[in-house]
matplotlib code that plots the C-alpha trace (Angstrom):
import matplotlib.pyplot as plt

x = [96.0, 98.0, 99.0, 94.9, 93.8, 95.2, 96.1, 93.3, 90.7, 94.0, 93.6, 89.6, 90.4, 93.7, 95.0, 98.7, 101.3, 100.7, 103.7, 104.5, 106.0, 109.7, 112.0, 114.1, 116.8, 119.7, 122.6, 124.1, 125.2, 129.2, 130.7, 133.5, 136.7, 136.9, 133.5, 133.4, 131.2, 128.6, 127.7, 128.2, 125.8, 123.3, 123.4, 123.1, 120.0, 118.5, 119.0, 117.7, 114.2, 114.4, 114.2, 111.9, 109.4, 109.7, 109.3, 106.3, 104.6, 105.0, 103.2, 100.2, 100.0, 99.8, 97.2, 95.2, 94.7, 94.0, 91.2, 90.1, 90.4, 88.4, 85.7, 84.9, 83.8, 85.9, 86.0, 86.6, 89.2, 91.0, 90.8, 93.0, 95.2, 96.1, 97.0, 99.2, 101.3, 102.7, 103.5, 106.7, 105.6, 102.3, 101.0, 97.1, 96.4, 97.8, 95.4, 92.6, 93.2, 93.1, 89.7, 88.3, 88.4, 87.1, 84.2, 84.0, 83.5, 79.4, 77.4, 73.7, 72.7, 74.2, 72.6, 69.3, 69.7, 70.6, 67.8, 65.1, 66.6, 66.1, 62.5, 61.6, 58.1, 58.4, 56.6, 56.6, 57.1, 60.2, 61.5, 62.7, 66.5, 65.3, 64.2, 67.7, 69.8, 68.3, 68.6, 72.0, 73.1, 71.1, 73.1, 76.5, 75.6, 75.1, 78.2, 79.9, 78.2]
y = [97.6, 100.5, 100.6, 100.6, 103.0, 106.1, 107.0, 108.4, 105.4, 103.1, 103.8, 103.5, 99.3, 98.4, 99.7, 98.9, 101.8, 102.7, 101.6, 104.2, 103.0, 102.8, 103.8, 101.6, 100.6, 101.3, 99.1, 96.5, 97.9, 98.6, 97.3, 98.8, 97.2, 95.4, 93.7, 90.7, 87.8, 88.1, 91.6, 91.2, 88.5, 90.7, 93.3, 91.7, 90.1, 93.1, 94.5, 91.5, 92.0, 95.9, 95.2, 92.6, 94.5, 97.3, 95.1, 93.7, 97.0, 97.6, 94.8, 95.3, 99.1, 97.3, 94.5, 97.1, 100.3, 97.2, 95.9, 99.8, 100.2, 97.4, 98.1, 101.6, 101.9, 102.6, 106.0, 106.7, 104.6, 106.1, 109.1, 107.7, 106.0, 109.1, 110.5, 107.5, 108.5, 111.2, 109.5, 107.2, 103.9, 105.4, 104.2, 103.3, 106.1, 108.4, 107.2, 107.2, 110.5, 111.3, 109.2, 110.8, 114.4, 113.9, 111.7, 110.9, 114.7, 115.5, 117.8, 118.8, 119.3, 116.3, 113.9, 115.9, 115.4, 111.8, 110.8, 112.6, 110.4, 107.9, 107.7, 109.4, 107.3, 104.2, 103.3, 100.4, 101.8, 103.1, 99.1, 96.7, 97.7, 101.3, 99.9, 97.3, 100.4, 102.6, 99.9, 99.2, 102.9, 103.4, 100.0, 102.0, 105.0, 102.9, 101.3, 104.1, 106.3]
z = [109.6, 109.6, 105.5, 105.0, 107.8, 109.4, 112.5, 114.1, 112.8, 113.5, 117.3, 117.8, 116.5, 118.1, 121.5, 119.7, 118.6, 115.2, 112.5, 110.8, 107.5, 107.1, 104.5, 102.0, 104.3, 102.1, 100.6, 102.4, 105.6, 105.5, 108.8, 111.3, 110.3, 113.9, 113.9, 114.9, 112.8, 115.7, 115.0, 111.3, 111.1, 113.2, 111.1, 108.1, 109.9, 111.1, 107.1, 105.9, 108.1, 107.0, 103.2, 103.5, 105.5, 103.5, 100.0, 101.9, 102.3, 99.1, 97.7, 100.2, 99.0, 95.4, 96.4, 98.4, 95.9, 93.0, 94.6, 95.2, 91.6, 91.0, 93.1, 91.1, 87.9, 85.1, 84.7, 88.3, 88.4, 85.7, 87.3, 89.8, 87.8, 86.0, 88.9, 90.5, 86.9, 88.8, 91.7, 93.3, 95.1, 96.1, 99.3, 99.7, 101.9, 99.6, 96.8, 99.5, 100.4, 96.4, 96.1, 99.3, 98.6, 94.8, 96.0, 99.7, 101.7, 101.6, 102.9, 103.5, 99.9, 98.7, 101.6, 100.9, 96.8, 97.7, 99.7, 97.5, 94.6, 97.1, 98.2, 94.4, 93.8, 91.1, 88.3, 86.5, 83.1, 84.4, 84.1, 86.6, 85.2, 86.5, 90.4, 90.4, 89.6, 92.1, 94.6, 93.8, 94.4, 97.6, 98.7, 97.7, 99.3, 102.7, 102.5, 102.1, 104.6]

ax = plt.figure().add_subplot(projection="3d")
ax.plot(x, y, z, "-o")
ax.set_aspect("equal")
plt.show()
C-alpha cells in the first residue's frame, strides 16, 4: 500500500509504519579482507533482498501508473506521458501528484458548475447517447469525489 497511497491516507488504513521506498542498493557489496564465509554469505543475502525489493517497486510503480493511464482518456493521458519524458524511474505518486493538481483540486464553482450540469432537465430529442453520457460522467464524478 505504500507505493499507491501516501503517508497521511497510508496511516487512516494500516496501523503499520509506513515504508518509505529505498534506493538502488549499489554494486555487489566489497567485503573486509577478514570476513569470514558466514558474514559474506549474509551480506550477499541481505544485497540480494535489497535489489530485489527495489526491482519489485519498480515494476509495481510500472503496473500501477499503466492501469492509471488506462483508465483516462487519451488525451489526458498523454498529458501525462509527456510529462513522465522528463522524468527517471518515476514513482506512482509522483505521476499522481502530476494528475492531481491538473484535474483532481476543486472548489465551489466547479462542484456548483458540476451539479447544475448534473440535474440540467432532459429531453428526448437530445438522444439516449446524450442521457448515457451524462450518466456516465455523473458516475465519474462520484468515484472520484
Amino acid at each position: 500500500m505504500s507505493i499507491a497511497l501516501p503517508q497521511l491516507l497510508y496511516n487512516l488504513y494500516t496501523p503499520h509504519p509506513y515504508l518509505s521506498r529505498g534506493l538502488h542498493p549499489g554494486p555487489i557489496p566489497i567485503f573486509a579482507p577478514n570476513a569470514n564465509d558466514a558474514v559474506r554469505e549474509t551480506s550477499m543475502l541481505q544485497y540480494d533482498i535489497a535489489l530485489k525489493t527495489h526491482g519489485d517497486e519498480n515494476t509495481m510503480d510500472d503496473l500501477i501508473i499503466e492501469e492509471l493511464l488506462d483508465l483516462m482518456d487519451g488525451n489526458c493521458a498523454q498529458y501525462l506521458r509527456d510529462r513522465m519524458v522528463n522524468m527517471v524511474n518515476p514513482t506512482f505518486l509522483q505521476i499522481y501528484d502530476i494528475a492531481y493538481r491538473k484535474w483532481g483540486a476543486s472548489n465551489p464553482c466547479i462542484n456548483l458548475a458540476n451539479c447544475q450540469k448534473m440535474t440540467a432537465p432532459w429531453f428526448i430529442q437530445d438522444g439516449i447517447n446524450s442521457l448515457f453520457s451524462r450518466i456516465a460522467d455523473c458516475a465519474k464524478y462520484a468515484q472520484f469525489a
